[in-house]
N, C-alpha and C positions, 0 to 999 in steps of 0.2 A: 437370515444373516448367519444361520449356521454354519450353511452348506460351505461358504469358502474358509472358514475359519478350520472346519474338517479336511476340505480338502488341501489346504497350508501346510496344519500338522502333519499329514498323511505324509508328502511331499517332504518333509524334513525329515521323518522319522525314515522312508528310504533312502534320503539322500545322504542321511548321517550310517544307515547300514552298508549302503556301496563303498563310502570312504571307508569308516573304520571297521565294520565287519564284529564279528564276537561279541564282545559285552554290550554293543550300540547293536545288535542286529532288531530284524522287525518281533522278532520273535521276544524280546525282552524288554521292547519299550511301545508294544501296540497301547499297554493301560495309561501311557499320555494323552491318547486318544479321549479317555473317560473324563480324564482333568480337564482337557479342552473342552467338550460338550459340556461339564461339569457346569464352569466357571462360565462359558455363554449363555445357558440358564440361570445360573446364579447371577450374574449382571442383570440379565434382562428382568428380572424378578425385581429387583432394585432399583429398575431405573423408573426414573417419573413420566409418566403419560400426558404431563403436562403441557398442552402443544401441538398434539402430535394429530394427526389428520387421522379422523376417524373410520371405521369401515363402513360407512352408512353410505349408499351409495349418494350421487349427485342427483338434485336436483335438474330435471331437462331444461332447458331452456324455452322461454316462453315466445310461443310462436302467435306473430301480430295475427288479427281477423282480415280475410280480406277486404277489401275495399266493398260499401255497401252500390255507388254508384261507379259503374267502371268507368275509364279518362276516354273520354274524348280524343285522337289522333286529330291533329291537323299535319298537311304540309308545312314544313318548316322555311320555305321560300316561293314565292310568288313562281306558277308557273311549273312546281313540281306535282304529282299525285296524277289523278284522274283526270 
């Protein structure tokens, strides 16, 4: 959940150095950069795991045994088959 909240700010902090230039350039406000990653770690440190789907993988799915006597085929109408 970092990676867009990096690549947001990133995206603002150039789009506010093409508009205003000088005091907004990259060069003076990349360490918003550090406040964002900052506070993304500090939330997530925070937040409850209460809920939340574990990384333990699944469970496969249980496949039936087959059949111990196999089915008998009939024609399904008088007249078809051999």
């Amino acid at each position: 959940m970092m990676g867009p909240a990096i690549i947001t700010a990133l995206g603002i902090l150039f789009l506010l150095s093409e508009i205003w230039g000088g005091a907004v350039s990259f060069e003076n406000t990349y360490p918003l950069l550090f406040i964002v990653i900052g506070g993304i770690l500090f939330a997530s440190a925070l937040a409850p795991v209460d809920g939340h789907i574990s990384d333990q993988p699944a469970t496969p799915p249980v496949i039936p045994p087959p059949p111990t006597n196999p089915p008998t085929y009939s024609a399904p109408y008088p007249g078809q088959g051999q």
